[in-house]
C-alpha positions as CSV (number, residue, x, y, z in Angstrom):
1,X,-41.4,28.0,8.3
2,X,-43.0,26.4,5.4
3,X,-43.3,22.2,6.1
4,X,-42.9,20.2,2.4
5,X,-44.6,16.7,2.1
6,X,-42.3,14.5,0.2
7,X,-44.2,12.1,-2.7
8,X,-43.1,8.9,-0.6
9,X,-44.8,10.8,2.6
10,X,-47.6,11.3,0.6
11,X,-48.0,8.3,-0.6
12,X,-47.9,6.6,2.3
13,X,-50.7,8.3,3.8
14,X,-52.9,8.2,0.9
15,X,-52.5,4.4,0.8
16,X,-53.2,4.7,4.7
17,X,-56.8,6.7,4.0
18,X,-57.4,3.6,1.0
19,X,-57.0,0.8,3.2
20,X,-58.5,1.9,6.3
21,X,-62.2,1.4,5.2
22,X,-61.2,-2.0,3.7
23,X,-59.7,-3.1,7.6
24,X,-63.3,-1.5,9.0
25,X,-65.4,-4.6,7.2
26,X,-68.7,-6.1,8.7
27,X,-68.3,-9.0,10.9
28,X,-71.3,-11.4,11.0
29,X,-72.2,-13.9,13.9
30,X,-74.5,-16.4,14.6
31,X,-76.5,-15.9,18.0
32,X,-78.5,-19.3,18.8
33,X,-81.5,-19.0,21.0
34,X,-81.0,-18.2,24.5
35,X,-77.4,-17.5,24.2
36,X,-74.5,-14.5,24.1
37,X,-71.6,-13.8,22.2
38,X,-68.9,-11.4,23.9
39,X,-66.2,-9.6,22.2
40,X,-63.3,-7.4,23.3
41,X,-61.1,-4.7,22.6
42,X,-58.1,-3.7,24.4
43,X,-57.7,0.1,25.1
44,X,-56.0,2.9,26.4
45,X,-56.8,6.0,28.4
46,X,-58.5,8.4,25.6
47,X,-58.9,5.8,22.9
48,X,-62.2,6.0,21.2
49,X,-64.1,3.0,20.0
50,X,-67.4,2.8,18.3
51,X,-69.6,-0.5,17.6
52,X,-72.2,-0.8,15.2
53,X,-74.9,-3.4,15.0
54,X,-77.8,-4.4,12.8
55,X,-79.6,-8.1,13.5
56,X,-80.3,-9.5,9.7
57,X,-82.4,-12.7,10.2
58,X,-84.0,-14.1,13.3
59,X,-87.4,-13.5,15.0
60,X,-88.7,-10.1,16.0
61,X,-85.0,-8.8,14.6
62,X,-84.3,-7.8,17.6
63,X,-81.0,-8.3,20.4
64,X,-79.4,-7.0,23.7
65,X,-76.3,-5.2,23.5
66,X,-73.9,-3.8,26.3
67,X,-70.1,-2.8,26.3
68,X,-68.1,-2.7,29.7
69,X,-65.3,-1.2,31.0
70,X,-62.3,-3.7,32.2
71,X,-63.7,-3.4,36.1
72,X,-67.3,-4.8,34.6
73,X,-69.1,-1.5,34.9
74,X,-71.5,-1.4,32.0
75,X,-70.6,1.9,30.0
76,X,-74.1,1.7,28.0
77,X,-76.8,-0.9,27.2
78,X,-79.2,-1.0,24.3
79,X,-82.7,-3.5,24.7
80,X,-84.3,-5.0,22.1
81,X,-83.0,-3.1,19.5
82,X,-83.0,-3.9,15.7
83,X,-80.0,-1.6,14.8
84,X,-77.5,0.5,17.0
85,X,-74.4,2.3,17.9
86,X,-72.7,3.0,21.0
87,X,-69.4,5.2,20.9
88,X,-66.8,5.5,24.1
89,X,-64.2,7.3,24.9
90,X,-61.5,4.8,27.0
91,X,-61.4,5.9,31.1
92,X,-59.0,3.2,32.1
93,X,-56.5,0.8,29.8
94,X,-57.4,-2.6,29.5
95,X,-59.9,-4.8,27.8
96,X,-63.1,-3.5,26.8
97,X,-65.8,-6.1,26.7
98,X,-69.1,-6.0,24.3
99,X,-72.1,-8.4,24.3
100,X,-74.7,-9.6,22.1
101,X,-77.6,-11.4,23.5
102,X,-80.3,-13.5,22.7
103,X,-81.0,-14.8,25.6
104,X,-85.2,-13.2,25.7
105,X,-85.5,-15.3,22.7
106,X,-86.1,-19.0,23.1
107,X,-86.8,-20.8,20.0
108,X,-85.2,-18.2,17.4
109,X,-81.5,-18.0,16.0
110,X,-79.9,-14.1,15.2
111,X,-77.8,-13.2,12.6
112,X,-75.8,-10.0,13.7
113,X,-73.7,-7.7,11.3
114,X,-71.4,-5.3,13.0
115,X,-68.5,-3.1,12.9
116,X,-65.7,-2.1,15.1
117,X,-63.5,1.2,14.5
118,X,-61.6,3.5,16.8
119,X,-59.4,6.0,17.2
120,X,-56.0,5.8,19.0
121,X,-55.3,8.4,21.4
122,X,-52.0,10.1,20.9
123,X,-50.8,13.4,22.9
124,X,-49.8,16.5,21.7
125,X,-52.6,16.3,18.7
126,X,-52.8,20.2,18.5
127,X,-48.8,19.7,16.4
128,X,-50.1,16.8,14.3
129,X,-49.4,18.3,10.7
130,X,-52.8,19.4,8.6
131,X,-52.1,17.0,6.4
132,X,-52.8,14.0,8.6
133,X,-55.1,15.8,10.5
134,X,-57.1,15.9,7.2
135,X,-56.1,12.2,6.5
136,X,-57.5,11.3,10.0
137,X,-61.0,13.3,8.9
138,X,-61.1,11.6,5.4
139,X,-60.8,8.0,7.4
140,X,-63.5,8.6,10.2
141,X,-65.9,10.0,6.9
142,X,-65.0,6.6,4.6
143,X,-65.8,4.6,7.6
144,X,-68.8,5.9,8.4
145,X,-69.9,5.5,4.3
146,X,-68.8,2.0,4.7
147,X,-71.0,1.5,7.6
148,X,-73.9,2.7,6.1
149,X,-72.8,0.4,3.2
150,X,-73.2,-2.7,5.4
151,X,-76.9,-1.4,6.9
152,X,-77.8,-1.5,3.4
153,X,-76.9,-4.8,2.6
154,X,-78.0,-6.3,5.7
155,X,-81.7,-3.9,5.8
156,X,-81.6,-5.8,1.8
157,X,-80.8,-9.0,2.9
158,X,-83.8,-9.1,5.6
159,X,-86.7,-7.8,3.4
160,X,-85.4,-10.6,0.6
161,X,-85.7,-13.1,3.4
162,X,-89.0,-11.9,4.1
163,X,-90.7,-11.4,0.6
164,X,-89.1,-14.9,-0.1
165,X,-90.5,-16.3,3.3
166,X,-94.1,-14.6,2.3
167,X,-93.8,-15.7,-1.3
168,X,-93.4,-19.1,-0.1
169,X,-96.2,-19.0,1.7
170,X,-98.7,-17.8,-0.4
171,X,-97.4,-20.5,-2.8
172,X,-98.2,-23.3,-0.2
173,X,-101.5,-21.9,0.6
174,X,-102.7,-21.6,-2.9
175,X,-101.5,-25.1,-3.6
176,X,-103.8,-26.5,-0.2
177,X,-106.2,-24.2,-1.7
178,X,-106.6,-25.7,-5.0
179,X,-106.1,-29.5,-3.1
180,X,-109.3,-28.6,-1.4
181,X,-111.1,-27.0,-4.2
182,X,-110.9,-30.5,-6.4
183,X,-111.9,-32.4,-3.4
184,X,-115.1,-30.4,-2.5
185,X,-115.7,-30.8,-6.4
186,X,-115.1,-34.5,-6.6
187,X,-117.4,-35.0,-3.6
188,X,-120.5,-32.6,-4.7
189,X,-119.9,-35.1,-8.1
190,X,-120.3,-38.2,-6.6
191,X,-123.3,-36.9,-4.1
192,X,-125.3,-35.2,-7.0
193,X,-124.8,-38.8,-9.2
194,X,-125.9,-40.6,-6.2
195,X,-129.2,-39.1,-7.0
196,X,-129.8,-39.5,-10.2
197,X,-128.9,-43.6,-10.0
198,X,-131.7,-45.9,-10.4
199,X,-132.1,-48.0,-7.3
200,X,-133.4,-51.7,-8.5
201,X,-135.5,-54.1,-5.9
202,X,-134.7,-57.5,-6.7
């Protein structure tokens, strides 16, 4: 038998599929040197989660991250990494813990940009109409766009940083550069007049 979606059904989910990519927005945090920041999420059996990362400013742009299970067993661990992503699927219900740390570092702060989305778990999927089942395949495909969004930004926020840092720079050195041109011009001034004045013996 034939299943009809009424307008306010469909509706619903269509506002649903808008503001999901909205809720999935970047969170930044500010590591200092030689310090972690934790977060957690609390899950059930089946539920997926997946964190995405990408270190903006700071040092070698690079950071530690692990995420654990609620016992403390380490489901996977990423070194020194500029950018990453670590998906899992929930083994036991409770709180799932994730770390960032900057603890290798010792003089240089992090900026970290990263997103949290998930999927809830629910049984008997295999009767979940099409229609949401599409819905739930539209979400998962706007978040990932949004992600990719937010690696932009961030990858465009670094290299500004950087050609401003180098820009800088160069405009510092060429400023000491001229400093010491006019200097070693003054000086060969005053030692080639030196020898053209006429020394008088009283």
């Amino acid at each position: 038998m034939p299943r009809f979606y009424t307008p306010p059904f469909l509706f619903s989910c269509l506002t649903i599929l808008f503001i999901i990519p909205f809720l999935v927005s970047a969170h930044l945090v500010e590591i200092p040197a030689g310090k972690k920041e934790c977060f957690f999420e609390d899950l059930h059996v089946h539920d997926k989660m997946t964190v995405t990362y990408q270190v903006g400013e700071g040092g070698h742009l690079d950071i530690d991250f692990w995420l654990s299970d609620p016992t403390g067993r380490v489901l996977g661990k990423q070194i020194r990494q500029s950018t990453g992503q670590l998906a899992i699927t929930a083994e036991k219900d409770g709180r799932h813990e994730y770390c960032f740390s900057n603890q290798m570092s010792a003089i240089a702060d992090k900026m970290i940009s990263f997103n949290v989305h998930g999927v809830i778990y629910v049984s008997g999927d295999d009767v979940v109409a099409p229609i949401e089942r599409e819905i739930r395949q539209l979400a998962s495909g706007l978040a990932s766009v949004k992600d990719e969004q937010e690696y932009i930004v961030v990858r465009e926020r670094a290299h500004r940083n950087t050609a401003e840092s180098t820009n800088a720079r160069v405009k510092w050195w060429s400023v000491l550069q001229t400093i010491v041109l006019f200097s070693v011009v003054a000086w060969q001034v005053y030692y080639l007049k030196s020898f053209f004045e006429v020394k008088r013996v009283i």
